[in-house]
C-alpha positions in Angstrom: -13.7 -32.8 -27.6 -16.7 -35.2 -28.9 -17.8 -35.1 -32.6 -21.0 -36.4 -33.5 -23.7 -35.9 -36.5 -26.9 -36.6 -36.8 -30.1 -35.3 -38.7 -31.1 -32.5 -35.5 -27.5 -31.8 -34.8 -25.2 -32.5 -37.8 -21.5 -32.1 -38.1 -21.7 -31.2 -34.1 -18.4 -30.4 -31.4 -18.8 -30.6 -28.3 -16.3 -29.1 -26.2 -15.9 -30.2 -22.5 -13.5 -29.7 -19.5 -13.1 -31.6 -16.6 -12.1 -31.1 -12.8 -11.7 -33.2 -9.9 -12.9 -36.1 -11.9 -16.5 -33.9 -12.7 -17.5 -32.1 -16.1 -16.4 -28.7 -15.5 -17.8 -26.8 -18.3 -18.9 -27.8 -22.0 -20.3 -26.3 -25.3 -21.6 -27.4 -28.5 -20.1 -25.9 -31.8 -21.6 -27.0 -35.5 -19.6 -26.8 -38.0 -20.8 -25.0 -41.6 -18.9 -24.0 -44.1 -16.1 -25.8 -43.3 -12.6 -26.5 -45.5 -10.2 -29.0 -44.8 -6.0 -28.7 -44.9 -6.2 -30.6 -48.1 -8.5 -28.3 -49.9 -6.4 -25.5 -49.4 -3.2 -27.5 -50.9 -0.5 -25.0 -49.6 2.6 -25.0 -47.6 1.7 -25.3 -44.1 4.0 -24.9 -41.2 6.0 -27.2 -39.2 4.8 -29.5 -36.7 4.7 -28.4 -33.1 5.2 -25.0 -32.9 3.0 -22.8 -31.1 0.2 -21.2 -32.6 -0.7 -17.1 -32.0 -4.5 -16.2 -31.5 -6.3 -13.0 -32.5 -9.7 -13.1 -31.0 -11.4 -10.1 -33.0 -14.9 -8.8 -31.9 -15.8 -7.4 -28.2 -18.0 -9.8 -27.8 -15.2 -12.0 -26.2 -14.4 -9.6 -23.8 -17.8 -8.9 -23.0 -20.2 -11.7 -23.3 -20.2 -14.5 -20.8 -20.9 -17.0 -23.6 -17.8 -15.9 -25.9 -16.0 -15.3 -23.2 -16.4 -19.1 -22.3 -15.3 -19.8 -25.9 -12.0 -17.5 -25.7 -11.1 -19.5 -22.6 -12.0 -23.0 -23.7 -10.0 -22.5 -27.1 -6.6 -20.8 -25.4 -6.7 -24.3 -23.2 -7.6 -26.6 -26.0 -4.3 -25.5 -27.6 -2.2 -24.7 -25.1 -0.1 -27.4 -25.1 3.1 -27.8 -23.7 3.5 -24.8 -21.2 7.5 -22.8 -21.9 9.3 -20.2 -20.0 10.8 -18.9 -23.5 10.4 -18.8 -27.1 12.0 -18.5 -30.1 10.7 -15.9 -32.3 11.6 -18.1 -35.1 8.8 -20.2 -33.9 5.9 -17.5 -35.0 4.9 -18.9 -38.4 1.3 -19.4 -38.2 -2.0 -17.6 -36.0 -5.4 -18.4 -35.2 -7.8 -15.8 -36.0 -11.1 -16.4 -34.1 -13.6 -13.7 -35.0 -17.7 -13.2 -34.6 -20.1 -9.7 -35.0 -21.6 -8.0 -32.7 -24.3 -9.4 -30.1 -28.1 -8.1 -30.8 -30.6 -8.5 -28.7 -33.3 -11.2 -28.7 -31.4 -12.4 -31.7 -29.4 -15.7 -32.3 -25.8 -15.2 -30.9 -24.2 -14.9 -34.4 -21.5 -17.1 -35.8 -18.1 -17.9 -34.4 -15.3 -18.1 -37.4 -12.2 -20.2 -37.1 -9.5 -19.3 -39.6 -5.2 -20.0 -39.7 -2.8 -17.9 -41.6 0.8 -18.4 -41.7 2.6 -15.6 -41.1 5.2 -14.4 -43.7 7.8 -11.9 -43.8 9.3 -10.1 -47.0 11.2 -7.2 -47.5 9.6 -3.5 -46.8 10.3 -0.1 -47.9 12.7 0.3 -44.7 15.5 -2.5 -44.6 15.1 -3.1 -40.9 11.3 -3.0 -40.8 10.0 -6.5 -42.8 6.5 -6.4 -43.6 4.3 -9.0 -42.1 2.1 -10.8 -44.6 -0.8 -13.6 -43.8 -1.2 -16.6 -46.3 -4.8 -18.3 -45.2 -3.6 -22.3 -45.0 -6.2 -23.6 -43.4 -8.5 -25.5 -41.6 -11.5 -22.8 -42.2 -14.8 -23.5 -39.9 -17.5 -21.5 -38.8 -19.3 -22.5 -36.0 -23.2 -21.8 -35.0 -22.9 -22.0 -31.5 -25.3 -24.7 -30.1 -26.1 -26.0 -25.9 -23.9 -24.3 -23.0 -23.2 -25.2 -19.5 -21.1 -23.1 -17.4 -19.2 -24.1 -14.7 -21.0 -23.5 -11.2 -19.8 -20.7 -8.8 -18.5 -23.0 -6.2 -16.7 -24.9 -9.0 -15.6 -22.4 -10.4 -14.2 -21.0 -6.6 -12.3 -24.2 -6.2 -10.4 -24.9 -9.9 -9.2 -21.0 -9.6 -7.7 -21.9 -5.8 -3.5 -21.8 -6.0 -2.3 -24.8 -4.6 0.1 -24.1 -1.5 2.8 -25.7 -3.3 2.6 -23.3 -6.1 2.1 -20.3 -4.1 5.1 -17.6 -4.2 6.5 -17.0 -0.5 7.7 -13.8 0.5 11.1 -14.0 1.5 12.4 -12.3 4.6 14.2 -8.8 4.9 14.1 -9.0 0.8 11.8 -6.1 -0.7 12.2 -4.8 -4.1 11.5 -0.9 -5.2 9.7 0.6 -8.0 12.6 0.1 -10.2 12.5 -3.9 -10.1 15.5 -3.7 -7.6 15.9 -6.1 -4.7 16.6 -4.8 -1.4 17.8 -6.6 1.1 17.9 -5.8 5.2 20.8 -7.4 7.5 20.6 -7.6 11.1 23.9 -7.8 12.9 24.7 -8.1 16.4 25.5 -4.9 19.2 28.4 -3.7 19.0 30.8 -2.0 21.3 31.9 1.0 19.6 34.9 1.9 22.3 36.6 -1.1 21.8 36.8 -0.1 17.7 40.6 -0.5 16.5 41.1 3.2 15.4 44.6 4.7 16.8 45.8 3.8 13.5 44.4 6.1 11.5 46.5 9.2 12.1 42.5 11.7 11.5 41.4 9.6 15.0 44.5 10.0 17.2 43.4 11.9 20.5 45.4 14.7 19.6 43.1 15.7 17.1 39.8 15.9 19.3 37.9 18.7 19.6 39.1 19.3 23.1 42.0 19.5 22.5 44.3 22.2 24.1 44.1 25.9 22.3 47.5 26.5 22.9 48.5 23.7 19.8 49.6 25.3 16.7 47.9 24.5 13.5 48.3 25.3 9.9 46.2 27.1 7.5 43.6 24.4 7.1 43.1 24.3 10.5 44.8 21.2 11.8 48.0 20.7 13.2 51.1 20.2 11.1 52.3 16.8 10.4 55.8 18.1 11.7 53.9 18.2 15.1 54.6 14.4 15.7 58.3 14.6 15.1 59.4 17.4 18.1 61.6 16.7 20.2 61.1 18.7 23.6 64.4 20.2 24.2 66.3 19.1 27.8 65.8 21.5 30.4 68.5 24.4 30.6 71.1 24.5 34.0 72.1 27.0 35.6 75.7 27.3 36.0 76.9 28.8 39.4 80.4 31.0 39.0 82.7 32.2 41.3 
């Protein structure tokens, strides 16, 4: 960001961002109206947490120019980048807000305010009520000279590096429920040579072709006193005089 002030432009911003060593984009924002932290004189919040934005308007979801300004301000404080956060860490926001767009008018005014967030006790125990204290800075900007970044610039800066590009691992999928599923391959196997003789439901006496002429139970399956028989000797004749 460049500040400069002089009697066409006064109290002038100038917003830029680079890539691969060349201006990528930039933007001029004059400041009227504007209050400083020490005009405000209140308790502000502590240094180096995170600020929240509110962006209110559709313009900024609809209008290339505050559109660019959305983007340039959510990089400008951005910051160091974390993979959590604590929620004790939400004490202030940056409300960025403008009107509505007419046509051939001037684009209207961009204003910057920050609240710190305050919670004191609601009607339900369990449910606080959220309360914003305006702390300051306060600016609003008349939004001045644009350049956009150029389509092939534009088609190179959004490019994922390969090093930060998520590979898709093999055999691993994951279903509509956020589940991974994973696929393993294993060898051929010989099912015939399959250790089974000692369970007593796989002994060949109890295939299907078996003789009819066994004797089963109830259920349909031969008694477990089947295994303990003992075949009686054969009977001899005894010759007599």
């Amino acid at each position: 960001m460049l500040g400069s002030s002089n009697r066409k432009r006064p109290n002038n911003l100038t917003f830029a961002r680079t890539f691969n060593f060349q201006i990528y984009d930039l933007i001029e924002l004059r400041l009227e109206n504007y209050k400083f932290l020490k005009d405000f004189r209140k308790t502000t919040f502590n240094i180096g947490l995170k600020p929240m934005f509110v962006f209110n308007g559709p313009a900024f979801d609809s209008h290339p120019t505050f559109q660019h300004i959305k983007s340039l301000f959510l990089d400008f404080f951005r910051g160091q980048v974390l993979e959590g956060l604590d929620v004790a860490g939400l004490q202030h926001i940056i409300s960025i807000s403008t009107d509505e767009v007419e046509e051939d008018k001037p684009l209207p005014k961009v204003y910057f305010r920050v609240y710190l967030l305050k919670t004191v006790r609601g009607d339900s125990p369990k449910l606080p009520r959220v309360e914003l204290d305006e702390i300051g800075p306060s600016f609003d900007f008349i939004i001045g000279r644009e350049q956009a970044a150029s389509a092939e610039m534009e088609k190179e800066a959004f490019k994922t590096p390969r090093a930060l590009e998520a590979r898709s691992k093999k055999n691993i999928e994951t279903d509509t429920m956020g589940d991974k599923i994973g696929r393993i391959h294993v060898g051929k196997q010989d099912i015939g040579k399959l250790q089974t003789r000692k369970m007593k439901g796989l002994k060949s006496k109890f295939d299907q072709n078996h003789s009819d002429d066994e004797e089963f139970d109830d259920d349909g399956e031969i008694p477990e006193e089947a295994d303990d028989i003992i075949p009686e000797a054969p009977s001899k004749k005894i010759k007599t005089k």
